[in-house]
C-alpha positions as protocol buffer text, in pm:
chain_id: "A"
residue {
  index: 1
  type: UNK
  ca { x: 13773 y: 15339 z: 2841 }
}
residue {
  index: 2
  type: UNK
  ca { x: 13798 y: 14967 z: 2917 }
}
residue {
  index: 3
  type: UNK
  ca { x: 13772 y: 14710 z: 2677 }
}
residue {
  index: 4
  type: UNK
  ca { x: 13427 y: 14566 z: 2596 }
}
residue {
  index: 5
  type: UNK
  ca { x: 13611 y: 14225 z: 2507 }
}
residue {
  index: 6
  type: UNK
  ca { x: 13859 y: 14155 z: 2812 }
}
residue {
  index: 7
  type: UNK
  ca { x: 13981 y: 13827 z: 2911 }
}
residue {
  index: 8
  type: UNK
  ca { x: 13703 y: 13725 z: 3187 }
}
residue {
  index: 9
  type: UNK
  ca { x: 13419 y: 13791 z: 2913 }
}
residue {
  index: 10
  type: UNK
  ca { x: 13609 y: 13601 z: 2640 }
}
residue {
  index: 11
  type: UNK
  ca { x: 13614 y: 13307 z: 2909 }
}
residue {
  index: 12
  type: UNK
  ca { x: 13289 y: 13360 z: 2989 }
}
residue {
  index: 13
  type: UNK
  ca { x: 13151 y: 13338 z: 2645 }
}
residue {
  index: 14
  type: UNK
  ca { x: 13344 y: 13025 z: 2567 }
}
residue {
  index: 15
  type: UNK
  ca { x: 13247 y: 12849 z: 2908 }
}
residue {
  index: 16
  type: UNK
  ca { x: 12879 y: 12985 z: 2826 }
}
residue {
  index: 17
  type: UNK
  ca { x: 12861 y: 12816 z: 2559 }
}
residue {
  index: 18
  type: UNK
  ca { x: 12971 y: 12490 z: 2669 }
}
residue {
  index: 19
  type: UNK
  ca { x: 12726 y: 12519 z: 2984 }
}
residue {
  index: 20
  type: UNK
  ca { x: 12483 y: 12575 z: 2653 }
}
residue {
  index: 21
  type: UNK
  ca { x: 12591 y: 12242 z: 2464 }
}
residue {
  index: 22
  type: UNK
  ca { x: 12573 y: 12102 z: 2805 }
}
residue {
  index: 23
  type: UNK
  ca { x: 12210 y: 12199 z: 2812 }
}
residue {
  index: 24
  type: UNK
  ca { x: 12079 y: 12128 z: 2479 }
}
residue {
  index: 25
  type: UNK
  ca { x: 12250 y: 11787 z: 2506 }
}
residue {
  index: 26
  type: UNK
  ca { x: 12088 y: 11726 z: 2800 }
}
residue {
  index: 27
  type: UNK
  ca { x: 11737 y: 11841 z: 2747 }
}
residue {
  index: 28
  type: UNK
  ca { x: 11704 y: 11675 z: 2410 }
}
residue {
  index: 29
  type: UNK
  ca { x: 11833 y: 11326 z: 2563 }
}
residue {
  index: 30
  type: UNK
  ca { x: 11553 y: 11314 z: 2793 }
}
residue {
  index: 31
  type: UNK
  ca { x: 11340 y: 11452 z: 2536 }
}
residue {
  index: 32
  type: UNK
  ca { x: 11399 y: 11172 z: 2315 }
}
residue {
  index: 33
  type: UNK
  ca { x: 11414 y: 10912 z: 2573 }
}
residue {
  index: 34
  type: UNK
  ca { x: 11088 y: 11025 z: 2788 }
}
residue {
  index: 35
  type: UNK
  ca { x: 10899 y: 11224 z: 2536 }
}
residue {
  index: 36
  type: UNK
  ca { x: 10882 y: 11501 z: 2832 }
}
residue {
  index: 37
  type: UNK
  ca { x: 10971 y: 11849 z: 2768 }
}
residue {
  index: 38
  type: UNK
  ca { x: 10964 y: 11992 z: 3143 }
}
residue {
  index: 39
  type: UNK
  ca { x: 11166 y: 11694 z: 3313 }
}
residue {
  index: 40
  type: UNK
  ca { x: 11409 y: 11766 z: 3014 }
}
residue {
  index: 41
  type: UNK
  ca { x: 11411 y: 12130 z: 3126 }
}
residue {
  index: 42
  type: UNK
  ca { x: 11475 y: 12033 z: 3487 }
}
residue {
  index: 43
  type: UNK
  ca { x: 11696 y: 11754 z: 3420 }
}
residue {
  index: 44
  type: UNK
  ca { x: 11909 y: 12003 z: 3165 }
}
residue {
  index: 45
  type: UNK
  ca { x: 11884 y: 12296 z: 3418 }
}
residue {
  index: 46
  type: UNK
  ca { x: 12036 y: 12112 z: 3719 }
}
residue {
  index: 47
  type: UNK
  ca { x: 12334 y: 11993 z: 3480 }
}
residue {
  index: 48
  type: UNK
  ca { x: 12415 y: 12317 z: 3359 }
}
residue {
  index: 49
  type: UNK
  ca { x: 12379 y: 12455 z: 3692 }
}
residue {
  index: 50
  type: UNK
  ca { x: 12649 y: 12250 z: 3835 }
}
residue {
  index: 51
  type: UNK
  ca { x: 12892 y: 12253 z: 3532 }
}
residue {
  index: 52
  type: UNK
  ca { x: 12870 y: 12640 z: 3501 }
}
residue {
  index: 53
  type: UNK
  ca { x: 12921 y: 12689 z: 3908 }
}
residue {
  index: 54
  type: UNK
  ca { x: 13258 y: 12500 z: 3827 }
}
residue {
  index: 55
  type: UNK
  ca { x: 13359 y: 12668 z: 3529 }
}
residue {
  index: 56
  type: UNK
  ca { x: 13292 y: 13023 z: 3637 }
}
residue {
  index: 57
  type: UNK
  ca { x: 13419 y: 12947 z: 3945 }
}
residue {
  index: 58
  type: UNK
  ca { x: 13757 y: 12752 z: 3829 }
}
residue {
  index: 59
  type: UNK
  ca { x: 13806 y: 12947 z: 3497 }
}
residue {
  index: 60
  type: UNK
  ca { x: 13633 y: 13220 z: 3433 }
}
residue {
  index: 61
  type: UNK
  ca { x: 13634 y: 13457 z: 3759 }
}
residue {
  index: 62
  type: UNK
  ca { x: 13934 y: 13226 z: 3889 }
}
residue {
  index: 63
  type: UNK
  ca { x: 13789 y: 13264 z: 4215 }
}
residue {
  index: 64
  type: UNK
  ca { x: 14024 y: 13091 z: 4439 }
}
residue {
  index: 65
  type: UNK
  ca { x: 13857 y: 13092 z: 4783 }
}
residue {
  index: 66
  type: UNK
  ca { x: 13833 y: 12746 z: 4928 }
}
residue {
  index: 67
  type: UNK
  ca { x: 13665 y: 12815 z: 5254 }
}
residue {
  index: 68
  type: UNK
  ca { x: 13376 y: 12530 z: 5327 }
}
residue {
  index: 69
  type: UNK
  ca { x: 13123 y: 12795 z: 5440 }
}
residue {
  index: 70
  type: UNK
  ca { x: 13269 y: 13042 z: 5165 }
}
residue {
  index: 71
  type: UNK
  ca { x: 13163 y: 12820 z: 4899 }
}
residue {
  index: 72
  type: UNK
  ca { x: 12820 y: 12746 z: 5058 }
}
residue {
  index: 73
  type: UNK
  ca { x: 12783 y: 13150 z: 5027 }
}
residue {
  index: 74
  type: UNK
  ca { x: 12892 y: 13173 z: 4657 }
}
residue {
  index: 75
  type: UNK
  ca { x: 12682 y: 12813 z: 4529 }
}
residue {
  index: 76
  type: UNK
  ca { x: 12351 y: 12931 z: 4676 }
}
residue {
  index: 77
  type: UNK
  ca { x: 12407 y: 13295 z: 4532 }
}
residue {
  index: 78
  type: UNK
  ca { x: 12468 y: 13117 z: 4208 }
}
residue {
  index: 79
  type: UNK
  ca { x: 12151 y: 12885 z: 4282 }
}
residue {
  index: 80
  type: UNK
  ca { x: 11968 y: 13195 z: 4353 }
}
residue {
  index: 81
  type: UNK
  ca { x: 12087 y: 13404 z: 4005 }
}
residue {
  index: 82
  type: UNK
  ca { x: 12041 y: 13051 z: 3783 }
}
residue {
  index: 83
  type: UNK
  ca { x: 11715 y: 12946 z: 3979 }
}
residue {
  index: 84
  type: UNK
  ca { x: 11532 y: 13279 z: 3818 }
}
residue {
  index: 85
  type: UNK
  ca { x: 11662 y: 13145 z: 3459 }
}
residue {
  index: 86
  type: UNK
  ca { x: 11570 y: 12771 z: 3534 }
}
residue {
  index: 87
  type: UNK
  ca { x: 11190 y: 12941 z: 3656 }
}
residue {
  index: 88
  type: UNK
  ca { x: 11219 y: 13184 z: 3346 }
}
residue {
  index: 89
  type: UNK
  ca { x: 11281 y: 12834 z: 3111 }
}
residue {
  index: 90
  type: UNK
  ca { x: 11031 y: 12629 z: 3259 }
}
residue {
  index: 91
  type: UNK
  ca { x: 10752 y: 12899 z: 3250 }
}
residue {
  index: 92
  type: UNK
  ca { x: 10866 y: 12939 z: 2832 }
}
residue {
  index: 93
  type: UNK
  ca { x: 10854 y: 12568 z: 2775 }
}
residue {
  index: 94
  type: UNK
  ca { x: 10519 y: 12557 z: 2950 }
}
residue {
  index: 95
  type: UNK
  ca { x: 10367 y: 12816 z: 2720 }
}
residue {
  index: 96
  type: UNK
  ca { x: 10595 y: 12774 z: 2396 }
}
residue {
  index: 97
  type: UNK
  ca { x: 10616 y: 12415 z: 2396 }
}
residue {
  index: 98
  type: UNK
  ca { x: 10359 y: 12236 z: 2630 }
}
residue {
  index: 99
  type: UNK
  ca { x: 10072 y: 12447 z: 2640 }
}
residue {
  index: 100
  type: UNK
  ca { x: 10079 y: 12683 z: 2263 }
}
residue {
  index: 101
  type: UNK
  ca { x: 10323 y: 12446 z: 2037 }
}
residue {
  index: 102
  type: UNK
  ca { x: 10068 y: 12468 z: 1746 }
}
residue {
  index: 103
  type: UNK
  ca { x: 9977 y: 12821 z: 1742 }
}
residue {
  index: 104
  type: UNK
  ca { x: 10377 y: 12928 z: 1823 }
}
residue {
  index: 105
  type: UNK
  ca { x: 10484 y: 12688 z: 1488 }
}
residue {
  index: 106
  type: UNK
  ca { x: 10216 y: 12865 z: 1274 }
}
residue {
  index: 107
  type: UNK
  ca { x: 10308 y: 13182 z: 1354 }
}
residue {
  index: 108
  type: UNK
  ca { x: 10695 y: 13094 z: 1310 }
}
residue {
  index: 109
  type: UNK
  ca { x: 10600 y: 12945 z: 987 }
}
residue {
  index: 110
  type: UNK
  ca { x: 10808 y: 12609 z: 1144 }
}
residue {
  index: 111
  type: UNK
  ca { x: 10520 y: 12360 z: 986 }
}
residue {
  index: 112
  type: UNK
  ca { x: 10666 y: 12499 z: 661 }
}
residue {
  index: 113
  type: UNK
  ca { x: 11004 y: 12467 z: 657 }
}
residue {
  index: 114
  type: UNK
  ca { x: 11106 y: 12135 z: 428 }
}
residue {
  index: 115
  type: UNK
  ca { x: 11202 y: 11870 z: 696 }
}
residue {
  index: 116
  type: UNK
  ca { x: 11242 y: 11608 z: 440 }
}
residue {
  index: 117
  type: UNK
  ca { x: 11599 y: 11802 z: 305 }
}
residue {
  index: 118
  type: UNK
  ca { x: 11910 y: 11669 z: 414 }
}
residue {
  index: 119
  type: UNK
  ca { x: 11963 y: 11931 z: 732 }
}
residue {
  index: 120
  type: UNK
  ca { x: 11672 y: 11807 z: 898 }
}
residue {
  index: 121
  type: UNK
  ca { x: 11752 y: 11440 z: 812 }
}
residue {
  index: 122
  type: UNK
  ca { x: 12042 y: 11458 z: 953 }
}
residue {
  index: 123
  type: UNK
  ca { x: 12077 y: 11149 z: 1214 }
}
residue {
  index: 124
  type: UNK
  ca { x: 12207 y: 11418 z: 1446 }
}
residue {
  index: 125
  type: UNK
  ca { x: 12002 y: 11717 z: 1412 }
}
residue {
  index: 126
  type: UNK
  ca { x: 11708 y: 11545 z: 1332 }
}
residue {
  index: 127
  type: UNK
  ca { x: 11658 y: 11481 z: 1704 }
}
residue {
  index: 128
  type: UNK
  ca { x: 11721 y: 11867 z: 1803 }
}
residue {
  index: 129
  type: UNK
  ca { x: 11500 y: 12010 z: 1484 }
}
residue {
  index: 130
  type: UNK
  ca { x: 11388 y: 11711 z: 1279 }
}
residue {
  index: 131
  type: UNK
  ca { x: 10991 y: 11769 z: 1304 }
}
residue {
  index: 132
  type: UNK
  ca { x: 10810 y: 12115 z: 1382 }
}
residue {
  index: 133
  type: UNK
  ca { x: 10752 y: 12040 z: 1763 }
}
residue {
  index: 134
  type: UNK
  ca { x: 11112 y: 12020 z: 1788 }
}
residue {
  index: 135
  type: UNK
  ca { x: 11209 y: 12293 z: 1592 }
}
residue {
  index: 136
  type: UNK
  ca { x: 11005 y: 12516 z: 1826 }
}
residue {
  index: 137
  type: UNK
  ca { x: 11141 y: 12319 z: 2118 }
}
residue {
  index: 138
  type: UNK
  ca { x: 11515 y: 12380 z: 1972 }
}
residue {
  index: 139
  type: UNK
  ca { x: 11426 y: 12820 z: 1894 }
}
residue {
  index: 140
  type: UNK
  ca { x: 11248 y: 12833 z: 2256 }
}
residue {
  index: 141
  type: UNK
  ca { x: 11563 y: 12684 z: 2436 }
}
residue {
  index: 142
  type: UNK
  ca { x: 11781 y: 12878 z: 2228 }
}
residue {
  index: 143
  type: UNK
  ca { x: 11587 y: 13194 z: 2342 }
}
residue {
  index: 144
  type: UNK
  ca { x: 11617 y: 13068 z: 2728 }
}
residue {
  index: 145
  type: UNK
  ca { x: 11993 y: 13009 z: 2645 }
}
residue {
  index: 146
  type: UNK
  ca { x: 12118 y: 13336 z: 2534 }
}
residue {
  index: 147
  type: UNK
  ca { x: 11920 y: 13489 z: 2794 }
}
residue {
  index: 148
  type: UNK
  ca { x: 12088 y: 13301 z: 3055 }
}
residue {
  index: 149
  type: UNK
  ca { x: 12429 y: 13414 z: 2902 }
}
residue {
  index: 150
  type: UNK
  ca { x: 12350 y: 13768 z: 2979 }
}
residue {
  index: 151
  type: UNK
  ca { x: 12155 y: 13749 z: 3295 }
}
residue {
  index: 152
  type: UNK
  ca { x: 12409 y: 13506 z: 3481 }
}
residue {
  index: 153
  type: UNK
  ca { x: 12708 y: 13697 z: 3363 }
}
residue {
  index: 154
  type: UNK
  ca { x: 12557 y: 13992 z: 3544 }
}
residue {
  index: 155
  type: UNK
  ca { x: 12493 y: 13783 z: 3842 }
}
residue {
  index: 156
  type: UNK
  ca { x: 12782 y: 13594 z: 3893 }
}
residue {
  index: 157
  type: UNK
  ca { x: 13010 y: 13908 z: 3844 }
}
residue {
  index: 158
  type: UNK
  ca { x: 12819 y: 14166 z: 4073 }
}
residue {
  index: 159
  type: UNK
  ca { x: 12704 y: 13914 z: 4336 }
}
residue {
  index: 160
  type: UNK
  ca { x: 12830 y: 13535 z: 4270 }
}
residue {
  index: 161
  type: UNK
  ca { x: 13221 y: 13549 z: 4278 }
}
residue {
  index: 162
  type: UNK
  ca { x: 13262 y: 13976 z: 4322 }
}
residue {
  index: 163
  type: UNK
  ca { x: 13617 y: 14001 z: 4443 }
}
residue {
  index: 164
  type: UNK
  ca { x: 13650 y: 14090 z: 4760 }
}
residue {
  index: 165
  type: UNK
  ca { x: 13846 y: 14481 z: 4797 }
}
């Protein structure tokens, strides 16, 4: 029985979550600086895109063809796998942040949570979760995140960078 923990998932979860800090970093700078939640997503999306094609590429699946037209292949495979995510994020955002904010941070219970304590005041985090609307901005992108973990794994393993026998 193989391990469930090997060295290519370890790597994966570590680069994962940097393509995830990536995002969130991202998104919530054009959050703050626009005000607009689906340029953020697009804008976060097409970072993360490109920093995880390197990663998984370089360090995780340590993929080492170099071919012009082999790369071409494996990028718009990986545009393909992350381009259901990015369509999977913006249609969340749309509903869980655009379109049903209010009813999505009542039923959370977000518009009770005490944003004047010292987490949420935080000059840091009060820009990811300092107010309800971006609370449920942050939980909804976490969602999308963790999602994207699984799904792309899956994707870039079986299709993306699958080794050639």
């Amino acid at each position: 029985m193989k391990k469930i923990l090997n060295q290519e998932i370890i790597s994966y979860l570590i680069f994962g979550v940097l393509t995830t800090i990536v995002y969130f970093v991202l998104r919530f700078l054009v959050v703050n600086l626009t005000g607009q939640s689906l340029l953020a997503v697009v804008i976060a999306q097409m970072g993360a895109i490109l920093f995880a094609f390197v990663t998984n590429k370089l360090f995780v699946f340590k993929d080492n063809q170099r071919e012009v037209k082999e790369l071409f292949r494996q990028f718009w495979f990986f545009l393909l796998g992350r381009g259901f995510v990015f369509l999977l994020d913006v249609v969340i955002t749309y509903v869980a942040v655009e379109r049903y904010a209010s009813y999505f941070i009542i039923w959370l219970h977000l518009d009770k949570l005490p944003y004047d304590a010292a987490v949420f005041q935080s000059s840091f985090l009060s820009k990811f979760i300092g107010t309800p609307e971006l609370a449920n901005e942050f939980l909804f992108a976490l969602l999308v995140q963790v999602l994207a973990i699984v799904l792309n794994y899956l994707i870039s393993k079986k299709k993306v960078f699958k080794k050639k026998d």
